[in-house]
Backbone as a chain_set.jsonl record, in Angstrom:
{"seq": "XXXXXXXXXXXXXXXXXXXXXXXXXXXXXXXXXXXXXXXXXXXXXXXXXXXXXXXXXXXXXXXXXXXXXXXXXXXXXXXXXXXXXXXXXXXXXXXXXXXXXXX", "coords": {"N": [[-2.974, 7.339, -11.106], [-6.14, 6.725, -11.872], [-8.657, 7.887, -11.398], [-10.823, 10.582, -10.322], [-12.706, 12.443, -8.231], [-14.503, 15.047, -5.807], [-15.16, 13.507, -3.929], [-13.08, 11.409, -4.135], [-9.899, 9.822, -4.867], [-8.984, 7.464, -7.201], [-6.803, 4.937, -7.179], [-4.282, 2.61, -9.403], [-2.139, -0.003, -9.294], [0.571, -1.897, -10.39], [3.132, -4.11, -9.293], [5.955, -6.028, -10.333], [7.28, -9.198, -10.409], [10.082, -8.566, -8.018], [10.334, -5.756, -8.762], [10.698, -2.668, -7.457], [8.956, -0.359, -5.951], [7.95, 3.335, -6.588], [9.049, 5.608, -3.999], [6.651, 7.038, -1.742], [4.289, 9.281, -0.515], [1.705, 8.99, 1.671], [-1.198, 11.23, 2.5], [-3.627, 11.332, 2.955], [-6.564, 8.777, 4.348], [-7.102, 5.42, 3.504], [-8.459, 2.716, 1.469], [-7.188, -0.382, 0.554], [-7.86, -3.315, -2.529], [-6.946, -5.754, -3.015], [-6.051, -7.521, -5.589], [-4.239, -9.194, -7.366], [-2.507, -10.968, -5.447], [1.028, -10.973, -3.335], [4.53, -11.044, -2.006], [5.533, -8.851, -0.177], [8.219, -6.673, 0.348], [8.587, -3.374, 2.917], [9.704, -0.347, 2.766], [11.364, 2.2, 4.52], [11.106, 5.849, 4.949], [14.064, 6.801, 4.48], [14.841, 4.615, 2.767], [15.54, 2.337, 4.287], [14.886, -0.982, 5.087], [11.531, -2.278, 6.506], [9.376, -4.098, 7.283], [8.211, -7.223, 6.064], [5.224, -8.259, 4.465], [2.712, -10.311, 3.725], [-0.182, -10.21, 1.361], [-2.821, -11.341, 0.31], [-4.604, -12.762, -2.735], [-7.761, -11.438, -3.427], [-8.419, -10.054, -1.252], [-8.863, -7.185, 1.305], [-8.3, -4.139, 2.893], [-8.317, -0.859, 5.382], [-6.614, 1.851, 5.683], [-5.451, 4.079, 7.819], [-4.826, 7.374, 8.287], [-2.306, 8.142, 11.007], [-0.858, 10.772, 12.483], [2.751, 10.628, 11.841], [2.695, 7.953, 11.082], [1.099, 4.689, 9.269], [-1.667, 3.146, 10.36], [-3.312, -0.067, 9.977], [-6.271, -1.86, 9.431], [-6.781, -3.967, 10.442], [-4.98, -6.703, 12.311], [-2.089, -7.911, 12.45], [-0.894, -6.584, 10.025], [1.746, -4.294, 9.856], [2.137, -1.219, 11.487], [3.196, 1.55, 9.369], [5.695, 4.044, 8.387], [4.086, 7.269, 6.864], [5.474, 7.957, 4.393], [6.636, 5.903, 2.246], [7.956, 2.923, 0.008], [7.582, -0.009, -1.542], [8.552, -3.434, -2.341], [8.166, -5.598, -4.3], [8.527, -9.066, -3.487], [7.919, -11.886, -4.424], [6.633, -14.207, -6.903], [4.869, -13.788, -8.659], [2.632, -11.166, -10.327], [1.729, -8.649, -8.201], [-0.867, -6.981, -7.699], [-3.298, -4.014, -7.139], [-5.678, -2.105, -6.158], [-6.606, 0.904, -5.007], [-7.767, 3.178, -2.646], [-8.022, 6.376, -2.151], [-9.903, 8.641, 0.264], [-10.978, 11.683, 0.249], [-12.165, 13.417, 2.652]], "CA": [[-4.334, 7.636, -10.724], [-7.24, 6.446, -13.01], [-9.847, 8.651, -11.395], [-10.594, 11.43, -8.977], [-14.077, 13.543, -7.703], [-14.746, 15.977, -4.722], [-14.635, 12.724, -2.771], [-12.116, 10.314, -4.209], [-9.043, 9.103, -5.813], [-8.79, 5.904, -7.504], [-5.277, 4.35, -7.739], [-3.973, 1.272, -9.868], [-0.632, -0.335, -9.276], [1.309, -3.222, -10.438], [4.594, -4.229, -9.376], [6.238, -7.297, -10.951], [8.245, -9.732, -9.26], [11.35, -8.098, -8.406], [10.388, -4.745, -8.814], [10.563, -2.01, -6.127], [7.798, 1.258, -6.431], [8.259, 4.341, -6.061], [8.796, 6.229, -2.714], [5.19, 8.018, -1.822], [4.071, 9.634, 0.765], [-0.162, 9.22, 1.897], [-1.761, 12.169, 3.897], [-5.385, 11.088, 3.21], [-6.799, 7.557, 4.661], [-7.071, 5.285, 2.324], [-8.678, 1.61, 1.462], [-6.692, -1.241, -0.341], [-8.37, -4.116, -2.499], [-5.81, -6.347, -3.649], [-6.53, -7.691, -6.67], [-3.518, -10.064, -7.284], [-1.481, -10.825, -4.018], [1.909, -11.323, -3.164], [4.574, -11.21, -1.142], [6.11, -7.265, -0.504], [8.993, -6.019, 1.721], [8.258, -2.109, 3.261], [10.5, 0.057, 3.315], [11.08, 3.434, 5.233], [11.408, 7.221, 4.032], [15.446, 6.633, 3.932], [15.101, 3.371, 2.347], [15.265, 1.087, 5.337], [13.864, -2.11, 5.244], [10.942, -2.65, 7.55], [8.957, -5.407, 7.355], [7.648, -7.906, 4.78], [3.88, -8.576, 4.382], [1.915, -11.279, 2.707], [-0.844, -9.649, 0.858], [-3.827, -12.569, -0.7], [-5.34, -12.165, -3.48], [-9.084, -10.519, -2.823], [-7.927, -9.548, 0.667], [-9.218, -5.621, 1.304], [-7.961, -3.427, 4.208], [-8.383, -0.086, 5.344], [-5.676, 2.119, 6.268], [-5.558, 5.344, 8.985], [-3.223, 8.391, 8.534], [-2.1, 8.707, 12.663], [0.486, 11.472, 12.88], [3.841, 9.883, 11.257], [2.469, 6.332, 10.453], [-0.305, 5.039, 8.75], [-2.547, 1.826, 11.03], [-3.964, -0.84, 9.461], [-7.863, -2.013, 10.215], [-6.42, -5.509, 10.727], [-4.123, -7.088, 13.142], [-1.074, -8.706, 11.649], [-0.434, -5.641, 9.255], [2.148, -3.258, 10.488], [1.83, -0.203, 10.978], [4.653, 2.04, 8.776], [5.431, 5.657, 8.049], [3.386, 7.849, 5.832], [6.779, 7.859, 3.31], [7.304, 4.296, 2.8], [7.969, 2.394, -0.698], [7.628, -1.412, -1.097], [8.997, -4.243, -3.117], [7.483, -7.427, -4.739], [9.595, -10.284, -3.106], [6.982, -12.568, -4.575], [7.009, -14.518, -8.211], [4.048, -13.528, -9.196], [2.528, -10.189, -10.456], [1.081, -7.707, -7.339], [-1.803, -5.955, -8.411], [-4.191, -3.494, -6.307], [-6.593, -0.756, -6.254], [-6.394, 2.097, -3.961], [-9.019, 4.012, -3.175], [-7.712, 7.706, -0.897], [-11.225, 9.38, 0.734], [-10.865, 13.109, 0.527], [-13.066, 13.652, 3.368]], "C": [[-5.231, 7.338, -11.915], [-8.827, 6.886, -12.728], [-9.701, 9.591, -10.002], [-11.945, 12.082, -9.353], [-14.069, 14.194, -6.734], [-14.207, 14.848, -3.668], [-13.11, 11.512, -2.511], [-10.904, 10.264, -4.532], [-8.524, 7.518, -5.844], [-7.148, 5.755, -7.654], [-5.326, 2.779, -8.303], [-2.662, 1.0, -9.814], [-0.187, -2.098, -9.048], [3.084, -3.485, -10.431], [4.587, -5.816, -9.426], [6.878, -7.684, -10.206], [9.799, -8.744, -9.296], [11.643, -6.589, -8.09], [10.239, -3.761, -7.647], [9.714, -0.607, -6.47], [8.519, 1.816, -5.956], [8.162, 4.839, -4.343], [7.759, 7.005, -2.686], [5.459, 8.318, -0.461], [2.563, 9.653, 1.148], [-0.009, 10.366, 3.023], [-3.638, 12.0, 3.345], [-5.706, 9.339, 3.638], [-7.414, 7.231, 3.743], [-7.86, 3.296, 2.519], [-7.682, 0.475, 0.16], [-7.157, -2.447, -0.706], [-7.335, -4.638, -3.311], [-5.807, -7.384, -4.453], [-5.451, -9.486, -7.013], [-2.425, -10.388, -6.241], [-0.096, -11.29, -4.32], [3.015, -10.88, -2.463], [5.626, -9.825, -0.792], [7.186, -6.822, 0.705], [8.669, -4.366, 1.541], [9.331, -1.713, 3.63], [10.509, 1.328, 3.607], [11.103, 4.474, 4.209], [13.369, 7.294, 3.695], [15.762, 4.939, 3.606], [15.569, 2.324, 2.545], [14.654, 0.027, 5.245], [12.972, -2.769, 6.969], [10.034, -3.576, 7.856], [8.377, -6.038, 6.173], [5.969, -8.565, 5.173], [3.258, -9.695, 3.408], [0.709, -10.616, 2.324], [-1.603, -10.756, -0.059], [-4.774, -11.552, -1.718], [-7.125, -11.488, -3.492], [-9.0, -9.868, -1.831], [-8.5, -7.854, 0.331], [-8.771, -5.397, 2.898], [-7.841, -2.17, 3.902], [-7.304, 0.409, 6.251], [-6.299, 3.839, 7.075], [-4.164, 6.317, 8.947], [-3.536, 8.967, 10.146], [-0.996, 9.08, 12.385], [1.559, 10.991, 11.59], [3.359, 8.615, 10.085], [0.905, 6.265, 10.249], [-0.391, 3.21, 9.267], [-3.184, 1.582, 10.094], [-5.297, -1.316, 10.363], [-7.701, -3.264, 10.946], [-5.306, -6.145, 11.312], [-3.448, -7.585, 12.413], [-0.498, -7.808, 10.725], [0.34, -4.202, 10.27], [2.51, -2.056, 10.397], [3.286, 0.876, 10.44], [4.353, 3.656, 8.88], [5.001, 6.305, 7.03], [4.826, 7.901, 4.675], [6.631, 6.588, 3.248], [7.115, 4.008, 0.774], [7.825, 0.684, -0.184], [7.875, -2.206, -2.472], [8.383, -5.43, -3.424], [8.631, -8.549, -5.008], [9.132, -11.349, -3.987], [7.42, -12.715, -6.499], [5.801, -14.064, -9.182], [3.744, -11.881, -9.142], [2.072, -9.14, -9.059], [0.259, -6.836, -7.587], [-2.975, -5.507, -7.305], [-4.571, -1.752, -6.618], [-6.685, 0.193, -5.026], [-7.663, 3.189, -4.054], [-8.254, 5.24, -1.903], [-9.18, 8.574, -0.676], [-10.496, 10.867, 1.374], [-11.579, 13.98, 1.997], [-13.356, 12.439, 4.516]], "O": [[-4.892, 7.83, -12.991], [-9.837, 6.551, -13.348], [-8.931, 9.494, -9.047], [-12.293, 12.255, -10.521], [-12.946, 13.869, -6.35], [-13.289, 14.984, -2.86], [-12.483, 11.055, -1.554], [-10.675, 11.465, -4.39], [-7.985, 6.753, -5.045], [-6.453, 6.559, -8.275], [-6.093, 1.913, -7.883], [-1.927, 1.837, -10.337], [-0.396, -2.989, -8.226], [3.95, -3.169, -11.246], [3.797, -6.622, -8.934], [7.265, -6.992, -9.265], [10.413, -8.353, -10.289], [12.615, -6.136, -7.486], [9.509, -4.197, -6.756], [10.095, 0.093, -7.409], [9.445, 1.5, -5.209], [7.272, 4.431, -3.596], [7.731, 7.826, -3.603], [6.283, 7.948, 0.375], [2.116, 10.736, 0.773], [0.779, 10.493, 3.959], [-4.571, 12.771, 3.571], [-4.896, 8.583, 3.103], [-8.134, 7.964, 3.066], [-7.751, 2.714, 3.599], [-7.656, 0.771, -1.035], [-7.172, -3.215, 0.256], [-6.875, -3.987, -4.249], [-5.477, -8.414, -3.865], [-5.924, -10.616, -6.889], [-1.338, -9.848, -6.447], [0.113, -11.921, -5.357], [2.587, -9.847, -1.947], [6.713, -9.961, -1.353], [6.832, -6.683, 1.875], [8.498, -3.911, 0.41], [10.017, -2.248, 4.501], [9.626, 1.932, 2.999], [11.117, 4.279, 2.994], [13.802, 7.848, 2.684], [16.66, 4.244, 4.08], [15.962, 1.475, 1.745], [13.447, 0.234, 5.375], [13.407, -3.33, 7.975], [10.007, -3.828, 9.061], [8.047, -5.292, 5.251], [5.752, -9.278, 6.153], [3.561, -9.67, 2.215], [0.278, -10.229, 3.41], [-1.064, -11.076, -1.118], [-5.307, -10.444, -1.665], [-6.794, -10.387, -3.932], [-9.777, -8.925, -1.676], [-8.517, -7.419, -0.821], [-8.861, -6.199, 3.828], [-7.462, -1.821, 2.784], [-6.972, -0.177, 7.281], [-7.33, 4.464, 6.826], [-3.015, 6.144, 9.352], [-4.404, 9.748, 10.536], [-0.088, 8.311, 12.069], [1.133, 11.013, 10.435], [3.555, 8.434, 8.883], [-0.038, 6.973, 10.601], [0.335, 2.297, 8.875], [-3.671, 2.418, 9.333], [-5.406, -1.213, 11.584], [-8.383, -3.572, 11.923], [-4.382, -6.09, 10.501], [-4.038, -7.901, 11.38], [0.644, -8.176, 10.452], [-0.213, -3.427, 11.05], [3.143, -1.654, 9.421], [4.3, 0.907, 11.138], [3.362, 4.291, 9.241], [5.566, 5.945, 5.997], [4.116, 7.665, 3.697], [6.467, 6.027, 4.331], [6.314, 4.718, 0.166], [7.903, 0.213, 0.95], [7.491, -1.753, -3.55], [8.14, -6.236, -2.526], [9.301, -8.862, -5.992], [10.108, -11.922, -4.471], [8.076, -11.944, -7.199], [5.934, -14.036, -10.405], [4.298, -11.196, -8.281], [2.772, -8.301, -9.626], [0.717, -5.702, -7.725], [-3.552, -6.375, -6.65], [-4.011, -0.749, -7.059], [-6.924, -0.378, -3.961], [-8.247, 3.754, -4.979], [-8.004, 4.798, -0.782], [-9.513, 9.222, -1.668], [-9.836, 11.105, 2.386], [-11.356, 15.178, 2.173], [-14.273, 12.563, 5.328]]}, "num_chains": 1, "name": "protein.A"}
């Protein structure tokens, strides 16, 4: 986290090629601006693999906590479970900003 107020929290995260993040869990809806893209497999809360996403570099999307899983604003992005980690399949770095709206 590299910031937080009444309304926000900022997130920064870079995963390298290769590398797999941590397991999280979101319960606030959240926006993603994706800074450096590339190419990420999703995987579940028992460390399932569920689908792989292409992610461009400037690209922004907003996400929706429904119940279990969290919808994307944009068709083609699918929708996963609030648990979920993800991996950078991709040769290049993955870099993005997270913004979670408290409210």
């Amino acid at each position: 986290m590299v910031y937080e107020d009444e309304r926000v929290r900022v997130w920064h995260l870079d995963l390298e090629p290769g590398e797999h993040g941590n397991r999280h869990t979101h319960e606030l809806d959240y926006a993603v601006r994706v800074v450096s893209g590339s190419s990420l497999e999703v995987y579940g809360p028992d460390g399932e693999l569920l689908d792989t996403v292409e992610l461009e570099s400037g690209g922004a999307v907003s996400f929706r906590v429904q119940g279990d899983v969290i919808v994307a604003d944009r068709p083609g992005y699918p929708a996963v479970p609030v648990t979920h980690s993800a991996k950078n399949i991709g040769t290049s770095t993955f870099r993005e900003v997270l913004v979670e709206f408290k409210s």
